[in-house]
N, C-alpha and C positions, 0 to 999 in steps of 0.2 A: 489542638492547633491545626487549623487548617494547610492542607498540602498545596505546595504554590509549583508551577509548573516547571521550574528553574531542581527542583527537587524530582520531579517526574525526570524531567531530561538526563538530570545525574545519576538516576537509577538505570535509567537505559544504558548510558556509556558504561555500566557494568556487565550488562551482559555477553558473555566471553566471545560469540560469532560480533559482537559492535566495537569488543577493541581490536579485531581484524581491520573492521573496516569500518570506522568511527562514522562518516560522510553517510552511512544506511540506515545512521538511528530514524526512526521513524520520524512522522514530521506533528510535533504538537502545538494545535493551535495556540493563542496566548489567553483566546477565552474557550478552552477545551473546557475548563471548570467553573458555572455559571450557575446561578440562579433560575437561568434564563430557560434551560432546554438541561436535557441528561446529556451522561459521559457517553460520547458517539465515537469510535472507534472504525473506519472503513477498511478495508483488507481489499486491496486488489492483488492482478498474479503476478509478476517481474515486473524490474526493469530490462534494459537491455542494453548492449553495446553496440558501435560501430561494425561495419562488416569488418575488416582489416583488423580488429582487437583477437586476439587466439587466448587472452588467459583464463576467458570462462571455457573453451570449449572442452576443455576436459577437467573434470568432477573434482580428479584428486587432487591436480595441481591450482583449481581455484579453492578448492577448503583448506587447504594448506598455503593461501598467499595472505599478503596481507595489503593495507591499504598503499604504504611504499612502494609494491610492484608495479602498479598502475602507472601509464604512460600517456604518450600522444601518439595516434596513429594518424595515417591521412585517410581522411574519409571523402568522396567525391571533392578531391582534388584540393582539399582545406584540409589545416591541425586539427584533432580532436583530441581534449583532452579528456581521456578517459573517465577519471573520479568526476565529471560533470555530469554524465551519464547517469549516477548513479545516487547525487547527491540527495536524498529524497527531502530535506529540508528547504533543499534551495531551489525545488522544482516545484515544490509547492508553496512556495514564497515568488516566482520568477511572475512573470507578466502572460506564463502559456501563449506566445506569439511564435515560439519555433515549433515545429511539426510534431508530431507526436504529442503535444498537449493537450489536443481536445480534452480526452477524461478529464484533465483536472478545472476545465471551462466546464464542462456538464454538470461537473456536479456541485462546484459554486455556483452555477443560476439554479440548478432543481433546488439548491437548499434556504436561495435567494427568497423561491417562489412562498418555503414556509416559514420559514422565521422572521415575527416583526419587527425585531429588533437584532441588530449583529451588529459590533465592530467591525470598523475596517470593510473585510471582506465577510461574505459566510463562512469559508472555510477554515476561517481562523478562531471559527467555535468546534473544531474536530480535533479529531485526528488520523492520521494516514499511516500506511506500511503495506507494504508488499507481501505476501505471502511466502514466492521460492526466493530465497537469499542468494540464488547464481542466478547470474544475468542471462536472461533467453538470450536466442538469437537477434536479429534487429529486424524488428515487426513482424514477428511469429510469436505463435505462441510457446508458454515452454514447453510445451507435452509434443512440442516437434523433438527433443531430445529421446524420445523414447527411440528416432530411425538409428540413432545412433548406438545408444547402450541402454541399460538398466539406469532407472532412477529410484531407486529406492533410497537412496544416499540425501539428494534430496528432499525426498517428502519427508525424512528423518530428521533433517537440519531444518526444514521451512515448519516443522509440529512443534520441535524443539526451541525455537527464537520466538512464534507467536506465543505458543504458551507463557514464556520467560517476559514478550511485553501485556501480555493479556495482566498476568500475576500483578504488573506494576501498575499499569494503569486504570486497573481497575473498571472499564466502561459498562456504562450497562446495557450499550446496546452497541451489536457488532455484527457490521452489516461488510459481507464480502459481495463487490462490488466485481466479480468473475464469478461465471458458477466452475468454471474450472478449479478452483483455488476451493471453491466450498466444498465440493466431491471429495479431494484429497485431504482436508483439513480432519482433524483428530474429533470424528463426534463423541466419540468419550468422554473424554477431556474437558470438549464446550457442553454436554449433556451436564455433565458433572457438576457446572455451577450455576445455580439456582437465581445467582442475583443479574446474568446477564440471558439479554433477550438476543436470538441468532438468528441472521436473515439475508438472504443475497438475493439479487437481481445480477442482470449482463452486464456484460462492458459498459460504461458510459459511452465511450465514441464507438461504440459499436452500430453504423448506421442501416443495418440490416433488422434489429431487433430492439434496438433503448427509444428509439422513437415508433415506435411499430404500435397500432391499439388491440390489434390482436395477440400480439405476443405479452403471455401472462407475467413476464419478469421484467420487463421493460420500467422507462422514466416514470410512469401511472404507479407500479409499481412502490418504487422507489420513493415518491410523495406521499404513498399514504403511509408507507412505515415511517418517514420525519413526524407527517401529521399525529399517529395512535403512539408512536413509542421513543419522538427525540425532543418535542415541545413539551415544557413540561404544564 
């Protein structure tokens, strides 16, 4: 019996760091499982919070909160409700017209440029997740946390949640979409499984380097891994 994505989803809301914080599960397209093209899984590196949010900024007190702590802070001089920040389904569902959405515009047109066929949008033949499960700062990257303390805490909870959706979702190709986020990632782990192909390029809205023709990890990049290993 074919696994339908409503089953994917409900595997995810078991994983123990997702009923902290249900609003993180990853975001699965509705044609993630297609005839059309393979199980493509993207991994970029955080989200992130308002400047005025304090409940990521310290390690212990955000692995020990849970999705009910979240509030509204004021963020240049407007509510912000925090769990929107964070919602990774609904930001990869939204319309990306508020700031910080480039990436997820990039990488629905690069995936536009190779699939001839897609519902909807492209992107709704993937699937999305973040790498570290604590919210960087807002518009930094996370490895700004290292001025502050040790993150080993960290890389231990972001090895521990991707392996936990790698296991369920099964993709066969998982392309981390920060090389930040691919340095830290558990090569063990991804070495270890035979049936997925691994591969990262830079940021998407990265505009120093995703549109650059000399830089080797760039958009160029990024189209020929859909073209050799997500069409099928």
């Amino acid at each position: 019996m074919k696994t339908t994505i409503k089953q994917l989803k409900n595997a995810l809301s078991e994983i123990e760091f997702y009923t902290q914080f249900p609003t993180m599960i990853p975001f699965v397209g509705d044609y993630y499982i297609s005839d059309q093209h393979k199980k493509m899984l993207l991994v970029g590196e955080s989200f992130y919070f308002p400047n005025a949010s304090t409940i990521h900024k310290d390690a212990d007190k955000w692995y020990n909160a849970k999705q009910k702590d979240l509030g509204i802070v004021i963020e240049d001089g407007k509510p912000e409700k925090e769990i929107e920040w964070i919602d990774c389904d609904g930001l990869l569902r939204s319309d990306w017209s508020a700031d910080g959405h480039a990436m997820y515009k990039n990488i629905n047109t690069a995936i536009k440029e190779v699939l001839t066929h897609y519902h909807n949008r492209p992107i709704d033949e993937i699937a999305y997740t973040n790498f570290f499960v604590r919210p960087a700062l807002r518009g930094l990257s996370f490895n700004e946390y290292k001025k502050y303390g040790d993150i080993t805490e960290d890389v231990k909870y972001a090895n521990k949640v991707l392996e936990n959706v790698i296991n369920i979702l099964a993709p066969n190709l998982l392309v981390f979409v920060s090389k930040s986020a691919f340095d830290t990632a558990n090569k063990a782990y991804l070495n270890a499984n035979p049936n997925l192909n691994v591969e990262f390029v830079c940021h998407p809205a990265d505009p120093f380097h995703w549109p650059k023709k000399n830089y080797p990890h760039n958009k160029e990049k990024f189209l020929r891994i859909l073209k050799e290993k997500f069409v099928n």
